[in-house]
NUPA-505695 format. One record per residue (C-alpha): residue in one letter; residue number from 1; x, y, z. Coordinates in Angstrom, 3 decimals. Layout:
PT;A;NUM;X;Y;Z
...
END
This chain:
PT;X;1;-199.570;8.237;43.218
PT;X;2;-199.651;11.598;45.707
PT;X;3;-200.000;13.515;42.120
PT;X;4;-202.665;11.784;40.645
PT;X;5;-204.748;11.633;43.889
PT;X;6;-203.948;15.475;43.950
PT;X;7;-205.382;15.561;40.957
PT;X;8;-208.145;13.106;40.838
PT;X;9;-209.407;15.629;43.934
PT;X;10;-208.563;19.084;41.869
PT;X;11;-211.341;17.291;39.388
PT;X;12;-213.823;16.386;41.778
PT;X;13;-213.774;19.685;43.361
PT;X;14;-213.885;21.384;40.130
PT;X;15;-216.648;19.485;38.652
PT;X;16;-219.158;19.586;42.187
PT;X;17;-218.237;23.260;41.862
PT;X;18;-219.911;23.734;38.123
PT;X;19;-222.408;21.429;38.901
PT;X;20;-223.229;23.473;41.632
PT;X;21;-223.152;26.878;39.739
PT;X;22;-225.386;25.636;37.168
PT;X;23;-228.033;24.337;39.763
PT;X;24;-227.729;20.603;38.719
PT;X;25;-228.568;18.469;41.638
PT;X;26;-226.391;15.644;42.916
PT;X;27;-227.624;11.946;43.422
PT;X;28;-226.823;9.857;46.178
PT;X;29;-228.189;6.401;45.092
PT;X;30;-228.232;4.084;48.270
PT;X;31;-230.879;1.868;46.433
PT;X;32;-228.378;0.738;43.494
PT;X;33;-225.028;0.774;45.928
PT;X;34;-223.465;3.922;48.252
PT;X;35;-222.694;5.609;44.810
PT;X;36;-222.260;9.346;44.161
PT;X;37;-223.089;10.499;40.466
PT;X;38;-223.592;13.933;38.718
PT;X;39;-226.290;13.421;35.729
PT;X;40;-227.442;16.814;34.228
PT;X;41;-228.676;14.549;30.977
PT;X;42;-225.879;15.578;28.228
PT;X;43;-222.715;14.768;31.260
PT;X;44;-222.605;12.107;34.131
PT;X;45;-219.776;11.873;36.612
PT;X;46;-219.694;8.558;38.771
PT;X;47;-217.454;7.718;42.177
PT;X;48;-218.179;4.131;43.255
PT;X;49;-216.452;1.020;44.326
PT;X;50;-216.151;-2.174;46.455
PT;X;51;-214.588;-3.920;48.802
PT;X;52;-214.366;-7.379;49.782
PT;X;53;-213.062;-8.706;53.339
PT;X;54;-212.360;-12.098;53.228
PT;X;55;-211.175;-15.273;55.660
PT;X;56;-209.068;-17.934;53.720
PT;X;57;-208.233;-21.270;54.817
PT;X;58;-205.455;-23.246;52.999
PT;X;59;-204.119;-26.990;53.609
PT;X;60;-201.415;-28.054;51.423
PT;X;61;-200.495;-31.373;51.366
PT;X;62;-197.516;-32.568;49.607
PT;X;63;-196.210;-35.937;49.004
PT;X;64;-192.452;-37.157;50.141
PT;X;65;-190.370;-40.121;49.996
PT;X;66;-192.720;-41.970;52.519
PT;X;67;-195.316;-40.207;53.703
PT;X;68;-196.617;-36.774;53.206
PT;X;69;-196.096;-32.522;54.467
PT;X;70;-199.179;-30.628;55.383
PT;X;71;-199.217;-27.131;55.184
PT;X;72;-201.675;-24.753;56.958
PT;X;73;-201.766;-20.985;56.056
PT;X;74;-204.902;-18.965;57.333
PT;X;75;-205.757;-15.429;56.346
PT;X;76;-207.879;-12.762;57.193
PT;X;77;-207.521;-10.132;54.127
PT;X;78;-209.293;-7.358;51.901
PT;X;79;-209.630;-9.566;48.634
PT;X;80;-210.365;-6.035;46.453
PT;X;81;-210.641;-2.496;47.199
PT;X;82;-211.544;-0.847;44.565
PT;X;83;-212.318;2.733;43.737
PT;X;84;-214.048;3.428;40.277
PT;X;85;-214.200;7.188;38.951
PT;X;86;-216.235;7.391;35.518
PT;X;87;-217.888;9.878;33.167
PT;X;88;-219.238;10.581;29.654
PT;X;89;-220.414;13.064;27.292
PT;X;90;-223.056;11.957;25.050
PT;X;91;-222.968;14.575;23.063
PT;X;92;-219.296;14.584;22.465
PT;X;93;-219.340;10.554;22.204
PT;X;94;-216.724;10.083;24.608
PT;X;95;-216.358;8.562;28.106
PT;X;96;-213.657;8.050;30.409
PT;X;97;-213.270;5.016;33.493
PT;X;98;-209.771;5.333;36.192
PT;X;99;-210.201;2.067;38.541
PT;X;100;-208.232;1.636;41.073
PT;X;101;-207.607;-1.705;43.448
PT;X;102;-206.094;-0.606;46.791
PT;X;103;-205.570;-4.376;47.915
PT;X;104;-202.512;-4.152;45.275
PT;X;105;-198.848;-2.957;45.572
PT;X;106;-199.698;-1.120;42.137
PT;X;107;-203.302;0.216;42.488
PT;X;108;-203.947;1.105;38.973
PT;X;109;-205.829;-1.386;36.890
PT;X;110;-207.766;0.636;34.113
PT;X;111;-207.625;4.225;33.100
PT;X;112;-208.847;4.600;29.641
PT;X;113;-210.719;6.986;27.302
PT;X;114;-213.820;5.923;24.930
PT;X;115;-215.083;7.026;21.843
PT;X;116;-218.777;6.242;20.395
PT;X;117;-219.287;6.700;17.244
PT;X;118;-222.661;5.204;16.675
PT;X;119;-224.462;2.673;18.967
PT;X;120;-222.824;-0.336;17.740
PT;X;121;-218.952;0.595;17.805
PT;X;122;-216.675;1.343;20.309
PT;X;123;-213.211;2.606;20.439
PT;X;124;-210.981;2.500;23.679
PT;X;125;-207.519;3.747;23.998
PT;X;126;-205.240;3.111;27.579
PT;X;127;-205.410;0.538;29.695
PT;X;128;-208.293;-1.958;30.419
PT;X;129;-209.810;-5.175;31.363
PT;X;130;-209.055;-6.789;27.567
PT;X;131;-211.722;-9.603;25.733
PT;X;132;-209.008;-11.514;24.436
PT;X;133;-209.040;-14.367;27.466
PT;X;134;-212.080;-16.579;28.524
PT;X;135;-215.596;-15.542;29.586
PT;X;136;-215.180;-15.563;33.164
PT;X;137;-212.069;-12.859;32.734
PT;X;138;-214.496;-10.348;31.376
PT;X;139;-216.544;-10.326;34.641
PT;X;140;-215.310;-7.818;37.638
PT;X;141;-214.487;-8.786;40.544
PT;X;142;-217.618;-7.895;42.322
PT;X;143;-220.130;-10.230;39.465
PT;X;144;-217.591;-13.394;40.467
PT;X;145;-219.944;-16.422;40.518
PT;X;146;-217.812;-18.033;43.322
PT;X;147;-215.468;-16.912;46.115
PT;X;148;-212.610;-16.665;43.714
PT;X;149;-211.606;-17.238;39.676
PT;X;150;-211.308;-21.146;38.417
PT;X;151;-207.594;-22.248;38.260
PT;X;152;-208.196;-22.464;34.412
PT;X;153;-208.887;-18.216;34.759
PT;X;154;-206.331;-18.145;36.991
PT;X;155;-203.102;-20.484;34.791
PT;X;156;-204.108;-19.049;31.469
PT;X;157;-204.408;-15.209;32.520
PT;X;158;-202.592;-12.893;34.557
PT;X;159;-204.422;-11.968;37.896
PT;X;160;-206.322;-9.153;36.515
PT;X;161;-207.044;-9.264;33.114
PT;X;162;-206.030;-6.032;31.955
PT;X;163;-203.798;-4.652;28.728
PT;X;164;-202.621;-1.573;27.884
PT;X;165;-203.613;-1.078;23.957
PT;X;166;-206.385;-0.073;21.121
PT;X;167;-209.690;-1.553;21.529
PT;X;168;-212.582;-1.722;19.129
PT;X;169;-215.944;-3.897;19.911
PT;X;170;-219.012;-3.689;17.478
PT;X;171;-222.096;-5.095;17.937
PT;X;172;-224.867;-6.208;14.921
PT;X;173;-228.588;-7.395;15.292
PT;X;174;-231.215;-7.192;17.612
PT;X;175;-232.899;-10.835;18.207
PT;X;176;-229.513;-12.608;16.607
PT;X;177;-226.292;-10.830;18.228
PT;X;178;-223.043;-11.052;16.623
PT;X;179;-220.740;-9.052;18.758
PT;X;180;-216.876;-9.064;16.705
PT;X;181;-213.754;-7.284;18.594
PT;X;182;-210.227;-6.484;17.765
PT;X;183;-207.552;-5.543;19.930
PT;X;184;-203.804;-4.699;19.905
PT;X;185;-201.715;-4.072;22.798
PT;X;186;-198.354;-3.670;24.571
PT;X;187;-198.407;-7.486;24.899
PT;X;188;-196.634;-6.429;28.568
PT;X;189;-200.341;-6.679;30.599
PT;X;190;-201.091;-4.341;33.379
PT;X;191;-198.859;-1.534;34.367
PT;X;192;-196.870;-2.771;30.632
PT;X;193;-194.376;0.001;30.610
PT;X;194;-192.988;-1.546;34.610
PT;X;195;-191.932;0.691;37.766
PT;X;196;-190.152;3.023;36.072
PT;X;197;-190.546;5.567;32.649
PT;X;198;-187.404;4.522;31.061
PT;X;199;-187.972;0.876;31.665
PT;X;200;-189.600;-0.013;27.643
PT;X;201;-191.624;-2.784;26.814
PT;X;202;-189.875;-5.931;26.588
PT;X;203;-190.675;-8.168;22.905
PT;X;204;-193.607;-7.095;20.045
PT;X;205;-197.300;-6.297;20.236
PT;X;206;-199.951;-8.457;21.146
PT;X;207;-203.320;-8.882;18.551
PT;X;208;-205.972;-10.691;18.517
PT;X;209;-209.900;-11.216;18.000
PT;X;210;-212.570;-12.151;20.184
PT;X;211;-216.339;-13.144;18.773
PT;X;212;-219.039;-13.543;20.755
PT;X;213;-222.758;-15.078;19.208
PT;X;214;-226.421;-14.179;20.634
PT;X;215;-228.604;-16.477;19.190
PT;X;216;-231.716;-15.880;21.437
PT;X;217;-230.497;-11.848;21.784
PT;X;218;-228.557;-10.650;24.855
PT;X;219;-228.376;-11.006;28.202
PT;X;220;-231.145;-8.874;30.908
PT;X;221;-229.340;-5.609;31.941
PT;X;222;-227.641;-5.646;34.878
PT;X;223;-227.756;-9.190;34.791
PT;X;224;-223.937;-9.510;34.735
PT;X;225;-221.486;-12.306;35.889
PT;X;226;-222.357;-16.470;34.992
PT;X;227;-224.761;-16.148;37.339
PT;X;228;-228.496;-15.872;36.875
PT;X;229;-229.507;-13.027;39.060
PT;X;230;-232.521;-11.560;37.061
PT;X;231;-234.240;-15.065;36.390
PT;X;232;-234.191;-15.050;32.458
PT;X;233;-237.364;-15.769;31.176
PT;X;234;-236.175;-17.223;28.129
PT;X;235;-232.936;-19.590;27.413
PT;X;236;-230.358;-16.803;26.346
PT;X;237;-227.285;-18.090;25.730
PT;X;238;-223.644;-16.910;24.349
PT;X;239;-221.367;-18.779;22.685
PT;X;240;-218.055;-16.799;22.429
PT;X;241;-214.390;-17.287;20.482
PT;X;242;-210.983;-15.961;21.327
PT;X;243;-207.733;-15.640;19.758
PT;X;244;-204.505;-13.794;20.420
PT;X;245;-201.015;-13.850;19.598
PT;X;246;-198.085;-12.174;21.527
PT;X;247;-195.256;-11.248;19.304
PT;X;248;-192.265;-12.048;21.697
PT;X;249;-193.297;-12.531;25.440
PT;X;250;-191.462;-11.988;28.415
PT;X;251;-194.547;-13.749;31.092
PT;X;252;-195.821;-17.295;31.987
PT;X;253;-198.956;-16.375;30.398
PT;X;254;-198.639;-13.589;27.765
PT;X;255;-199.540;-10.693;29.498
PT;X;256;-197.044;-9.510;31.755
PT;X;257;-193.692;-7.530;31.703
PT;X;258;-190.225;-8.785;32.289
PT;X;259;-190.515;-12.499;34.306
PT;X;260;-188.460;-14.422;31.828
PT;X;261;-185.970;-13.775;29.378
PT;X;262;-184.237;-15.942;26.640
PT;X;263;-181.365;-15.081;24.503
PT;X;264;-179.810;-16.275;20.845
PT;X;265;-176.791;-17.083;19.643
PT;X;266;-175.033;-13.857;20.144
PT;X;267;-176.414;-12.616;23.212
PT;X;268;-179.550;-10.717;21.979
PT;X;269;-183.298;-11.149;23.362
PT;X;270;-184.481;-13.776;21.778
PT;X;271;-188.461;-14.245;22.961
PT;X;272;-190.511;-16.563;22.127
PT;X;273;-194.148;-16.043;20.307
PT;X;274;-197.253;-17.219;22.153
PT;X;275;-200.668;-18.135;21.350
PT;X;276;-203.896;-18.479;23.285
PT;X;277;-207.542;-19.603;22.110
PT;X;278;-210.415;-19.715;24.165
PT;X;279;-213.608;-21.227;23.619
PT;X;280;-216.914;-20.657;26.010
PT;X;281;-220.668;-21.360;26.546
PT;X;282;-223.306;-18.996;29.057
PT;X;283;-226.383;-20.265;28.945
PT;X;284;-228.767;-18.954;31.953
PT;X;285;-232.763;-19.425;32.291
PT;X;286;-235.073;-18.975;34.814
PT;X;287;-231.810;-18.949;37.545
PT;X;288;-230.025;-21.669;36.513
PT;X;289;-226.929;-20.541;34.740
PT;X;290;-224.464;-23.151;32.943
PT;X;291;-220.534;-22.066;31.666
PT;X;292;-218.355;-24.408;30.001
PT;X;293;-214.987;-22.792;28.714
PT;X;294;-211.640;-24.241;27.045
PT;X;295;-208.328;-22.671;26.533
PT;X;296;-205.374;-23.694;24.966
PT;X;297;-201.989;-21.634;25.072
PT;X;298;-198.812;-22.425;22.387
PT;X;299;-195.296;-21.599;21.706
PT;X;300;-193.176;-21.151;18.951
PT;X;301;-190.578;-19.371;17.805
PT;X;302;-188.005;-21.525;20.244
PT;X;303;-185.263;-22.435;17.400
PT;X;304;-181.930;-21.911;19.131
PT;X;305;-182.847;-20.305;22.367
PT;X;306;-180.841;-20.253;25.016
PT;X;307;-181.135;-19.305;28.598
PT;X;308;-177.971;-17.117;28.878
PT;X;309;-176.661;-14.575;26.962
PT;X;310;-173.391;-16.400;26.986
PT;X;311;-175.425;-19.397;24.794
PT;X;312;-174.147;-22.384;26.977
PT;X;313;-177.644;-23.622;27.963
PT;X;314;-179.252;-24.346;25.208
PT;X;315;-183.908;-24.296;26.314
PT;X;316;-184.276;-28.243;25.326
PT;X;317;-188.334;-28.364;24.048
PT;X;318;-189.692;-29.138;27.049
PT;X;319;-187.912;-27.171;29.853
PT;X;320;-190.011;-24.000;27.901
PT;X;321;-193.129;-25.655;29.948
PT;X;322;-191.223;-24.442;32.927
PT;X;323;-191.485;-20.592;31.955
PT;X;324;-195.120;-20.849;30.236
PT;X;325;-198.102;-22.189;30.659
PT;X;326;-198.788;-24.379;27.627
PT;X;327;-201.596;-26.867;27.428
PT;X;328;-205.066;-27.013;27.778
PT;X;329;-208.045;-26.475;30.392
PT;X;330;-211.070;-26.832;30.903
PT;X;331;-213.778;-25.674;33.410
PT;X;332;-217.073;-26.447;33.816
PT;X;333;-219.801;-24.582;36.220
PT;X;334;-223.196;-25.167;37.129
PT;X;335;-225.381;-22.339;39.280
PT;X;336;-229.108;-21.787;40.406
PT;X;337;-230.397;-18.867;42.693
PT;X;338;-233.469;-19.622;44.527
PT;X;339;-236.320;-16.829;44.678
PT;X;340;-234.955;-15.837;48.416
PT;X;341;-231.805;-14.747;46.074
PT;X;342;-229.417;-18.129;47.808
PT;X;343;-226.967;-19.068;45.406
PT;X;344;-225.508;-22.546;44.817
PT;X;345;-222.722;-23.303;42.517
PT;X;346;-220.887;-26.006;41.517
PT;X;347;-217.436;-26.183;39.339
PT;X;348;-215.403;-29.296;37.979
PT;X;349;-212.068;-28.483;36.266
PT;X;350;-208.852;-30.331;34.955
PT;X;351;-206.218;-29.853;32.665
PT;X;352;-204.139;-31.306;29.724
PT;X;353;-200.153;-29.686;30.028
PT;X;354;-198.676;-30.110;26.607
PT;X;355;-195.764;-32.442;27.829
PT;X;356;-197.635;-34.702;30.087
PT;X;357;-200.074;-36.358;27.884
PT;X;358;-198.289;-39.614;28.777
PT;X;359;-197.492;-41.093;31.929
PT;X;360;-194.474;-41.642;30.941
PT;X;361;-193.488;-38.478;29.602
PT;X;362;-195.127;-36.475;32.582
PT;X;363;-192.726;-33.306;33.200
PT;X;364;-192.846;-32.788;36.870
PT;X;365;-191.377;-29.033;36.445
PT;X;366;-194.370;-27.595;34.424
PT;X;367;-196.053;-24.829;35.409
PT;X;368;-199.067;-26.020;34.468
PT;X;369;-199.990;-29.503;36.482
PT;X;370;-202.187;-32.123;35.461
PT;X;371;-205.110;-31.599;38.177
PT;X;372;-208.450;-32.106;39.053
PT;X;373;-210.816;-29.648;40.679
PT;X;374;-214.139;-29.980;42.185
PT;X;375;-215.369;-26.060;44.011
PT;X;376;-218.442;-25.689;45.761
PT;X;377;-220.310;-22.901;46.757
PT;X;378;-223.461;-20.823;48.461
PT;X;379;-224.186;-17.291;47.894
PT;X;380;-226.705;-14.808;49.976
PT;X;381;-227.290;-11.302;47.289
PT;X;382;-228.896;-8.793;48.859
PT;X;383;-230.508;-5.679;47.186
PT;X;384;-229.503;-7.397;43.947
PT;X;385;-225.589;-7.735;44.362
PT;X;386;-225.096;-5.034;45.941
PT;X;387;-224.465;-6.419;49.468
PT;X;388;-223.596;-10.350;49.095
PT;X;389;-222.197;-13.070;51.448
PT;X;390;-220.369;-15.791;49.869
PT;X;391;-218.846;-19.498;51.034
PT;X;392;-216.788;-21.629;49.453
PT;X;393;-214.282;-24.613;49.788
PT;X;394;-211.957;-26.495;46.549
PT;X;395;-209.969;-29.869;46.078
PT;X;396;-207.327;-29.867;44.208
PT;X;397;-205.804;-32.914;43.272
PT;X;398;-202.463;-33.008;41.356
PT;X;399;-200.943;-35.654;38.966
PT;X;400;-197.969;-36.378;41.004
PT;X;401;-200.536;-36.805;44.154
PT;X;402;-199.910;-33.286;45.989
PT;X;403;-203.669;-31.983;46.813
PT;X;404;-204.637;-28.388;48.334
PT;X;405;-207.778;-28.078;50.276
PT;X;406;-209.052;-24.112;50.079
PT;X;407;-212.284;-22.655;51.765
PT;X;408;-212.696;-18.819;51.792
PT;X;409;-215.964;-16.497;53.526
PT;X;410;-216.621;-13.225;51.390
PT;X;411;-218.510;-10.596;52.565
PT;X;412;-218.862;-7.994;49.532
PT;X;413;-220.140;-4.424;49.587
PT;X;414;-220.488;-2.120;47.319
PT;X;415;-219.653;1.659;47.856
END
């Protein structure tokens, strides 16, 4: 981390340096975020970021053999910390993005290179946030509708979203968007290749598609996230389809590196193929924003597993709910933001775990629980999103009757 900070300053210095000798002026943009960007037409450099501080209150209660366990935990934290160095050359077609969260043990979360080969294709190479899960997984941290990600973003995804791999996105139409991608990666998510250079990526590669419709044409610029920041004049919705297939995965949900391991007859890795879809619905208009999303997640590939390499315990078909998430979700989220820029927000969410669909086959050791979840929320945006104040509490209640009580305060600014 010292070398590429060394580095990432070498660069800086080099490039104010040459901006300077060739009499291009710098821009300090307060207006649009304390950002710092070189634009001489042809080349753009960009430094910005964001950081959010943020309270959390958590009650946990869980239910025992005659009564019931609370649990308290408060927390005063820096949710994200992120530092965002970008650039492109137009003429050259290429750009570049290194993001970096400093709330994490392992700061890195994208560093990849673009190319642009005409205005409706894209190719990325490295490591970034990947289109392959659900809507809200495509937003940033800093366009988050609510205080935090819905438990369905939160089961079927890893915490971040991002894949090291080959990306292509194309885009077609003006009025009536159809917007294909393809990706293949590691199929080891974030940081895929694990602490060390010699550790190698654990099972196959990861594919998969993702299609998103326009009907009504696309989205106002800069109006990111599910919510409705602009004020759409007209109904513009998206209605978008994901699919993806790990080829051997060693993570609860598909994109991750070394968590669980199964083994065959004689001894060898043995890991199991996994499958997610997503389905999802944006519609915004006039500040009122609606997202519906589904996703389901399968197995297969589970013939003769075992869970040692000595092959005395053999994975029975429903213990494998206890190393991935397998089911379905669903989340459902409702938003308007006045003229005086107040958000309110409003999310309902259960689930369907593939081996409790009847009472009396309920699995109690599945990762994924049957719950239900009901979040609400307010939002102050100032100077668009630049500067925004959040609130906002969730009930969770479980299947076997354990419910958690969360309310967070977010105070986000952008750098």
């Amino acid at each position: 981390m010292k070398k590429i900070s060394f580095l990432i300053i070498i660069f800086i210095t080099t490039f104010i340096t040459a901006q300077e000798l060739s009499q291009n002026n710098s821009d300090f943009d307060f207006g649009n975020g304390v950002s710092l960007s070189f634009d001489e037409g042809d080349y753009n450099f960009n430094i910005k970021g964001f950081i959010k501080p943020t309270y959390v209150y958590n009650n946990m209660t869980t239910i025992v053999d005659g009564g019931s366990i609370d649990e308290l935990n408060r927390q005063f934290k820096s949710k994200n910390s992120v530092l965002e160095i970008s650039g492109n050359a137009k003429k050259e077609k290429v750009s570049f993005t290194i993001m970096m969260d400093y709330s994490l043990s392992n700061p890195l979360l994208e560093a990849w290179v673009g190319y642009h080969p005409s205005k409706s294709v894209d190719i990325y190479f490295g490591q970034r946030n990947t289109f392959l899960n659900n809507r809200e997984m495509l937003f940033n941290e800093d366009v988050l509708q609510f205080t935090d990600r819905s438990l369905l973003s939160q089961n079927h995804t890893s915490s971040a979203g991002e894949e090291f791999g080959l990306f292509l996105e194309t885009s077609f139409g003006d009025n009536f968007i159809l917007s294909p991608k393809f990706a293949i990666t590691s199929g080891d998510g974030r940081n895929s290749f694990g602490t060390d250079s010699r550790d190698s990526d654990l099972g196959g590669i990861k594919f998969g598609t993702r299609l998103d419709l326009y009907p009504f044409g696309n989205f106002s610029e800069g109006n990111e996230g599910s919510m409705d920041l602009v004020g759409e004049e007209k109904i513009i919705m998206e209605l978008g389809f994901a699919y993806s297939k790990n080829v051997g995965t060693s993570h609860s949900t598909g994109d991750g590196h070394g968590e669980i391991m199964f083994y065959d007859g004689n001894g060898n890795n043995n890991l199991p193929d996994y499958e997610k879809v997503f389905v999802d619905l944006l519609l915004k208009y006039k500040g009122f924003s609606i997202l519906a999303e589904y996703a389901d997640a399968a197995a297969s590939g589970l013939n003769e597993t075992y869970l040692d390499q000595s092959a005395a315990n053999l994975l029975i078909p429903k213990e494998i709910s206890e190393y991935l998430i397998l089911g379905s979700s669903y989340n459902f989220q409702l938003g308007y933001v006045f003229k005086n820029n107040i958000g309110i927000d409003f999310r309902y969410e259960f689930s369907n775990p593939e081996f409790s669909n009847e009472i009396n086959s309920a699995y109690e050791n599945s990762i994924l629980q049957d719950f239900e979840n009901m979040s609400f929320g307010i939002s102050k945006y100032f100077d668009d999103n630049n500067l925004k104040i959040q609130a906002g509490v969730s009930s969770v209640k479980y299947f076997y009757g354990n419910e958690t009580t969360i309310a967070e305060l977010v105070c986000q600014i952008r750098l």
